[in-house]
C-alpha positions in Angstrom: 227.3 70.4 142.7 225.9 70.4 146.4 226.0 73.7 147.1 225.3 72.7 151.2 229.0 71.2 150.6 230.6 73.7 148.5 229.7 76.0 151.5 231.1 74.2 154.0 234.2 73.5 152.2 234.6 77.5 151.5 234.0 78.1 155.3 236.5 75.9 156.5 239.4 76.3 153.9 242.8 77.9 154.8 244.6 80.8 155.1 240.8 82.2 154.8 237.8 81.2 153.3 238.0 80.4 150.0 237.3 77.3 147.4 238.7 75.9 143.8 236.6 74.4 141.4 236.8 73.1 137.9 234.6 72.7 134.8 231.9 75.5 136.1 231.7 76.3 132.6 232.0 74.0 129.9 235.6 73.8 128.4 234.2 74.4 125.0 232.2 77.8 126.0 235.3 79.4 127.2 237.5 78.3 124.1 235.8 81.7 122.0 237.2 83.5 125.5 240.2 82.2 125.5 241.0 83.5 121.6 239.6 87.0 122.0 241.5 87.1 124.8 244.7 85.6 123.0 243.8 88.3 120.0 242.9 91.4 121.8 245.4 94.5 121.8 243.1 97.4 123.3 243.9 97.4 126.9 243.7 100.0 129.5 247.6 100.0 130.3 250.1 97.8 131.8 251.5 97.2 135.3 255.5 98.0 136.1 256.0 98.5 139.7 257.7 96.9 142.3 254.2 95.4 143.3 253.5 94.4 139.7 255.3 93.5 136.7 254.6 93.0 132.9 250.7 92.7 133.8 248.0 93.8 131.2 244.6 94.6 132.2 241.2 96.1 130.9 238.2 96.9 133.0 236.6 98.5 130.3 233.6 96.6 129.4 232.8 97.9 125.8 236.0 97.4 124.5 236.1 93.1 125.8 235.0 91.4 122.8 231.2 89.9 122.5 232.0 86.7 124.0 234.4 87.6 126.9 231.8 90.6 127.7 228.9 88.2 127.6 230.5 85.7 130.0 231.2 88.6 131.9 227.8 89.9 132.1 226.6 86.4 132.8 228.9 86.4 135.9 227.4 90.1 137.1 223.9 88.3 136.6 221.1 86.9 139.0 221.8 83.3 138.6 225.7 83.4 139.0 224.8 85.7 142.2 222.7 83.4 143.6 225.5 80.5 142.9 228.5 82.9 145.2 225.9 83.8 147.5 225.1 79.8 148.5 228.6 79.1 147.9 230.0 81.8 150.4 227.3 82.5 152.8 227.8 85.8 151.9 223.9 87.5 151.2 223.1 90.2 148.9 225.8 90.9 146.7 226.8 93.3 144.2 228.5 93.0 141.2 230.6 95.8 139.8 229.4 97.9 136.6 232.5 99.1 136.2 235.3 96.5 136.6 237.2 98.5 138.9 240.7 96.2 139.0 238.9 93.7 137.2 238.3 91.9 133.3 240.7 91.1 131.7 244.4 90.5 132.8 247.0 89.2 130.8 251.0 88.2 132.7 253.8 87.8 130.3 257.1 85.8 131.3 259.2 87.4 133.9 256.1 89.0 134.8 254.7 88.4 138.8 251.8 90.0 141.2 253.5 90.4 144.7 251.9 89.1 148.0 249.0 91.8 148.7 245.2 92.3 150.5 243.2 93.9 147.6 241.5 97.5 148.3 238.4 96.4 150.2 236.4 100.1 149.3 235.0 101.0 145.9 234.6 104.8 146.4 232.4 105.3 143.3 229.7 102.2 144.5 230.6 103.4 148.2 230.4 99.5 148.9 232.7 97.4 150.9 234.7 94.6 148.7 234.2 90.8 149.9 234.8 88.5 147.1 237.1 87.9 144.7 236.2 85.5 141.6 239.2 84.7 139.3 238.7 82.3 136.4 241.9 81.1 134.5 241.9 81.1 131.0 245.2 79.1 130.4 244.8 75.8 128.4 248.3 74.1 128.2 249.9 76.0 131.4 252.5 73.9 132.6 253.3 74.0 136.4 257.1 74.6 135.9 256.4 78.0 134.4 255.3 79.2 138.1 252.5 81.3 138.2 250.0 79.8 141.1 247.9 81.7 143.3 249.0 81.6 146.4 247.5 82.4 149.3 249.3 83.5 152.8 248.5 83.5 156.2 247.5 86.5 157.8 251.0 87.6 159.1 252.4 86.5 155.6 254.4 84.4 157.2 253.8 81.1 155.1 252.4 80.3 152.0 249.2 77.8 152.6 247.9 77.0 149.6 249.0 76.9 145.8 246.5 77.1 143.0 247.7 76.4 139.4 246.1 79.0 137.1 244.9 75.8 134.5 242.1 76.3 131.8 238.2 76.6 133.6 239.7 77.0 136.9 238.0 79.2 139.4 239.5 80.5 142.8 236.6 82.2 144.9 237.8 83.9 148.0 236.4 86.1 150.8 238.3 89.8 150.6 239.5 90.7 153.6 242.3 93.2 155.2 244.0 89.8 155.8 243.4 87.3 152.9 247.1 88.1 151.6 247.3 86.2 148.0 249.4 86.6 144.7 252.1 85.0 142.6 255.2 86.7 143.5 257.7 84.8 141.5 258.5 85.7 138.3 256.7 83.8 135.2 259.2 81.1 133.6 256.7 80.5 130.6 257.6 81.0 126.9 257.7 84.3 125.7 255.0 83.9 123.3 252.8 82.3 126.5 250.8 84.9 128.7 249.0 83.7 132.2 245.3 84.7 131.3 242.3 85.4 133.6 239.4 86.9 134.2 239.2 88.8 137.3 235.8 89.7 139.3 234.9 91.4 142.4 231.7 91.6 144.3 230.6 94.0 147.0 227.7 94.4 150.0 226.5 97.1 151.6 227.9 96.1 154.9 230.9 94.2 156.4 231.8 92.3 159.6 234.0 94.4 161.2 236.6 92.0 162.0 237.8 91.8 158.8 238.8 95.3 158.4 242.1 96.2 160.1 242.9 99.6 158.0 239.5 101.1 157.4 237.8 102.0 154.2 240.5 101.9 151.9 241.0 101.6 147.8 244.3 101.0 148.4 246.3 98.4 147.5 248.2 96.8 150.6 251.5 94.8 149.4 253.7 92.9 151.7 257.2 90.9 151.6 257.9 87.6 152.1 260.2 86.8 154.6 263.7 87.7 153.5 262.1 89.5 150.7 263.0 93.8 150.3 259.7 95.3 148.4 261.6 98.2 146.6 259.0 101.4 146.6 257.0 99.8 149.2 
């Protein structure tokens, strides 16, 4: 991959900066993630809120099985750094030891993540949050089931761009008070089908200021669509 290129593509991408690329790993190295994954039972709780439905997770990195935490680890490590910092432009990031919102998370049908901009403070790091790395773990999703990321404009407006979660796809994308992203409709896939990923997070020390509109936060910030009522919000 030319990483010059890959730059310039995530620069110039909209709603906000961000890139999609396929086959970063190879599809048989993920196939051990994809079971343990399929098999584990051990999470940290599950997500039933108006902002969030039906959505395991586990940021728990000694209970992911070897291969998942391995992968994991690889993606916290120097060389996988180096690869987001050329891709992004953005220098001298930091992964996060402890997976806060992150690892594993597991959507079953009728399940949905509403339009939001991620918390962009982790209070225990005291670094600001600026990327987001999500790598899909899906291997015969079918687009009719629903389930893309999608990512809104900055008044949430319009949806931009869609971004099927298929098998060894990764979405990278900056973290800003404005880089509003989700998939808000319900899940149409079987009931013995779950929308798998792996979800990452990476921090600096320091943060343009433009792309902080609410101030150190670890909060959260949903929003409706238009003609969408957020119940609790």
């Amino acid at each position: 991959m030319d990483l010059v290129d890959l730059n310039r593509q995530y620069l110039n991408n909209t709603p906000f900066p961000h890139i999609v690329l396929t086959n970063v790993f190879e599809n048989d190295e993920l196939l051990p993630v994809v079971e343990e994954i399929d098999a584990f039972t051990d999470w940290d709780g599950e997500k039933q809120f108006f902002g969030s439905q039906n959505k395991r997770y586990c940021g728990t990195l000694k209970k992911l099985p070897p291969h998942s935490r391995n992968l994991i680890q690889y993606m916290n490590g120097p060389d996988f750094l180096g690869f987001l910092e050329k891709v992004t432009g953005i220098p001298h990031l930091v992964p996060d030891p402890y997976l806060e919102g992150g690892g594993f998370h597991s959507i079953g049908r009728g399940g949905f993540l509403k339009i939001h901009a991620d918390f962009n403070w982790h209070h225990r790091l005291h670094l600001h949050r600026r990327l987001n790395v999500l790598l899909y773990l899906n291997t015969d999703w079918e687009e009719s089931w629903g389930g893309a990321l999608e990512l809104w404009d900055s008044k949430v407006k319009s949806c931009a761009k869609k971004i099927p979660p298929k098998y060894n796809t990764m979405a990278i994308f900056s973290t800003t008070d404005s880089s509003f992203h989700g998939h808000p409709d319900p899940l149409m896939c079987p009931n013995d089908t779950r929308r798998k990923s792996i979800a990452l997070y990476y921090y600096t020390s320091e943060r343009p200021e433009i792309e902080v509109r609410r101030g150190k936060s670890n909060q959260t910030d949903y929003k409706s669509r238009p003609g969408e009522s957020l119940s609790g919000s």
